[in-house]
N, C-alpha and C positions, 0 to 999 in steps of 0.2 A: 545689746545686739538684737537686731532684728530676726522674728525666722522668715528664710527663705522662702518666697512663692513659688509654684508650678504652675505650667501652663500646659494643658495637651495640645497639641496641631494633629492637623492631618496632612498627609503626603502623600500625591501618588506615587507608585510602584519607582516609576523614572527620577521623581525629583528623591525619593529616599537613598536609590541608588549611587545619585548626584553627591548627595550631602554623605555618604559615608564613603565615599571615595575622595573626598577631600578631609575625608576624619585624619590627623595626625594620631604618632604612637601616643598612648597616655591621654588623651584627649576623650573627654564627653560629648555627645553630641552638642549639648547647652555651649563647650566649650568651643565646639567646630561656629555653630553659629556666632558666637561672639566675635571668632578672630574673621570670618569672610564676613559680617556685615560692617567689621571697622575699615576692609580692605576697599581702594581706590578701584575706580570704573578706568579703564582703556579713554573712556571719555572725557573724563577730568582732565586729562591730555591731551586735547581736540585745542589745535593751534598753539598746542608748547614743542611738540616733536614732527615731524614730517613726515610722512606717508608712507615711505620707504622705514622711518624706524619702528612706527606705527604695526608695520607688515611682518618682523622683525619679533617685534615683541609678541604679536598673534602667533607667530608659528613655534616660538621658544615657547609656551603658555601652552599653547597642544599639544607641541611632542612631550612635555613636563606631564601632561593630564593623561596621555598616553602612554605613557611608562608606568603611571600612577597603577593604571585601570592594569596595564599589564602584571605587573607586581602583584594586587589584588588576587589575578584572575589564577597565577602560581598561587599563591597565598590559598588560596581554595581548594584549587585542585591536591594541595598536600592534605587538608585538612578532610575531603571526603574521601570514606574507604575505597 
């Protein structure tokens, strides 16, 4: 068995934010990137769905990321004195 590599990145302040608000429970960072770089683009989709479901699936993806970010932003607020 091989040992595992590390790799450091750097992040600005926005994209670190980005990536741990799509952190699942139990989830490493290494592990956040693994499962959003396997995940499909809106664009992979460009002339299999229609514009209208296209629109559909935009706004169900937001209000998801917006609940997400909301959740968190509770999450926080219990968490400082």
């Amino acid at each position: 068995m091989s040992e595992t590599e590390y790799r450091n990145i750097r992040l600005t302040e926005e994209a670190y934010e980005q990536l741990k608000s799509r952190k699942q429970a139990g989830e490493s960072f290494s592990d956040t990137v693994d499962r959003i770089a396997g995940e499909r683009s809106l664009l992979d989709l460009a002339g299999i769905i229609s514009e209208d479901e296209a629109n559909e699936m935009r706004d169900a993806i937001q209000e998801q990321e917006d609940r997400s970010r909301e959740n968190l932003d509770r999450l926080t607020e219990r968490m400082d004195p």
